[in-house]
C-alpha positions, 0 to 999 in steps of 0.5 A, spaced: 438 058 384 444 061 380 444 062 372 451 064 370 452 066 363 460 065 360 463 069 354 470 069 350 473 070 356 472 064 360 475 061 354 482 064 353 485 060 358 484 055 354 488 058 347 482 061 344 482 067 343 476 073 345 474 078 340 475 085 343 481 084 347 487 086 346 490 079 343 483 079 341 481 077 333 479 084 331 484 086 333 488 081 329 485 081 324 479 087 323 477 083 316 476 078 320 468 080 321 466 079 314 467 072 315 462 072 320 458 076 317 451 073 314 451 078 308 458 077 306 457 070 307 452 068 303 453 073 298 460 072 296 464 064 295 470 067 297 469 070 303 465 062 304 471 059 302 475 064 307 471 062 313 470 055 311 478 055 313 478 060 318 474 055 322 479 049 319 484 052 323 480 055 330 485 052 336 477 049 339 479 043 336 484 041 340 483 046 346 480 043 353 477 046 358 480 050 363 479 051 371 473 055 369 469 050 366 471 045 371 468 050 377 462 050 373 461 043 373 462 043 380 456 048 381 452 044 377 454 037 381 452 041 388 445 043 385 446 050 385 446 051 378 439 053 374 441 054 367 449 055 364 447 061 358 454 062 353 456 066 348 461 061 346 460 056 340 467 052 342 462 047 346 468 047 351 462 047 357 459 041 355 467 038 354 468 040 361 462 036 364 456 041 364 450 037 362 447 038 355 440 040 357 443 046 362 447 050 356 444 054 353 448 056 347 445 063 344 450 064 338 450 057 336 456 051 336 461 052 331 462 044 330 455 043 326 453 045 319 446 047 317 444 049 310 441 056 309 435 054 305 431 047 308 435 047 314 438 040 314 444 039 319 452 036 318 458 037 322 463 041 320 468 036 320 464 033 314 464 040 309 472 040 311 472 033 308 468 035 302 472 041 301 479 036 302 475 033 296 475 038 291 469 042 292 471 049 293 464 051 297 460 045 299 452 046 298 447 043 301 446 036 298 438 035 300 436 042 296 443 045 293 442 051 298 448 054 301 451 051 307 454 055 314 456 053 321 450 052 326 452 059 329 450 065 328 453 070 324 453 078 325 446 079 322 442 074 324 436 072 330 440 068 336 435 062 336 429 063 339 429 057 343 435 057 347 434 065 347 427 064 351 429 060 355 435 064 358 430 069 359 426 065 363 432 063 367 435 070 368 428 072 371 428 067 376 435 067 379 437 068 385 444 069 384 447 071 376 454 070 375 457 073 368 464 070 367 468 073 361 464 078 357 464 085 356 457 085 355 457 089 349 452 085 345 445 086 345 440 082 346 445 077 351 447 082 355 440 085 356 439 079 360 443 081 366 439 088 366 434 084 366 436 079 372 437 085 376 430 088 375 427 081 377 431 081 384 437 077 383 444 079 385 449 080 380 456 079 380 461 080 374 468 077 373 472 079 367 478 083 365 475 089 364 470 093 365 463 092 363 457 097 362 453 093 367 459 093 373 455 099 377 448 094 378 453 089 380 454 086 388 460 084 386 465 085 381 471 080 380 478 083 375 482 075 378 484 071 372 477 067 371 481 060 372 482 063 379 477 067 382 471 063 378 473 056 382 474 060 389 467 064 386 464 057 386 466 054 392 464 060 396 457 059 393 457 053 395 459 053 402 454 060 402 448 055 401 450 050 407 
């Protein structure tokens, strides 16, 4: 079976832009980490009023998917496809057609809220039209804790959960795919060493070059939108 685990990359076709690179939102905007930081964040009203409007004005409320996506769910659709592990919060995966239960969404998805203190869930479209209403910085109207979208921000665990479960995928891959991340981030990124170990061949597709590219069988620079569908279909044929 084949695990493929996506980053910002495979979303920037579709207008989001990716973190480090050279349109990247580092790069646009280097106080922009603060925002995504959970001490600044919790410790400080403006900085949550600041990213309660940056998400306001993300392009994933209106982006699609792109042929990326869509040559995902033809691999699943043809069997192939074990588990789809992502970075990406913008939930363009299931968007596209990927099933639910297949993604495993390891930093989170920007459209649900969940309140720090008794973890009690809404969307984000909710806080957005309370903040419409007045309220500068919404609280959790079960305990009055404070709310924050459901991703995880620079200082926090990736959830357990989605986290064991792509171990577990990546150890008995056969074939691991990663599709536009630069693999600079651990633990994400030590899921391909660990696919590697455990016997699975490695092929990478991303812009530039990544930490892991001299493990890989393959290493693909194309657009994503063009070499992962034409990727996809040789994986397919290739099982016939």
């Amino acid at each position: 079976m084949i695990t493929v685990m996506t980053g910002a990359g495979i979303s920037t076709e579709s207008g989001i832009p990716d973190y480090r690179g050279p349109q990247g939102l580092w790069r646009a905007d280097p106080d922009y980490q603060r925002l995504v930081t959970i001490g600044y964040y919790l410790g400080d009203p403006e900085i949550r009023r600041r990213s309660w409007e940056f998400r306001r004005s993300s392009p994933a409320w209106e982006a699609e998917p792109n042929p990326g996506h869509l040559a995902l769910v033809t691999l699943e659709r043809a069997g192939r496809l074990d588990r789809l592990i992502t970075q990406n919060v913008d939930g363009l995966h299931q968007r596209a057609g990927s099933a639910p239960d297949k993604v495993l969404e390891l930093h989170g998805n920007m459209f649900g809220v969940v309140c720090v203190k008794c973890a009690v869930g809404t969307t984000l479209r909710e806080a957005l039209d309370r903040i419409d209403g007045g309220e500068n910085d919404p609280d959790c109207r079960d305990c009055g804790g404070i709310l924050k979208t459901a991703t995880v921000m620079f200082g926090e665990a990736l959830p357990q959960g989605p986290l064991d479960e792509a171990v577990r995928a990546a150890e008995r891959s056969a074939v691991f795919v990663v599709v536009g991340t630069s693999l600079q981030v651990q633990p994400a990124a030590g899921l391909v060493g660990l696919a590697v170990e455990s016997g699975a061949q490695l092929i990478i597709v991303n812009a530039g070059a990544t930490p892991y590219d001299e493990l890989a069988s393959e290493v693909i620079r194309d657009p994503i939108s063009v070499a992962l569908p034409r990727l996809v279909n040789r994986l397919i044929t290739e099982d016939r």
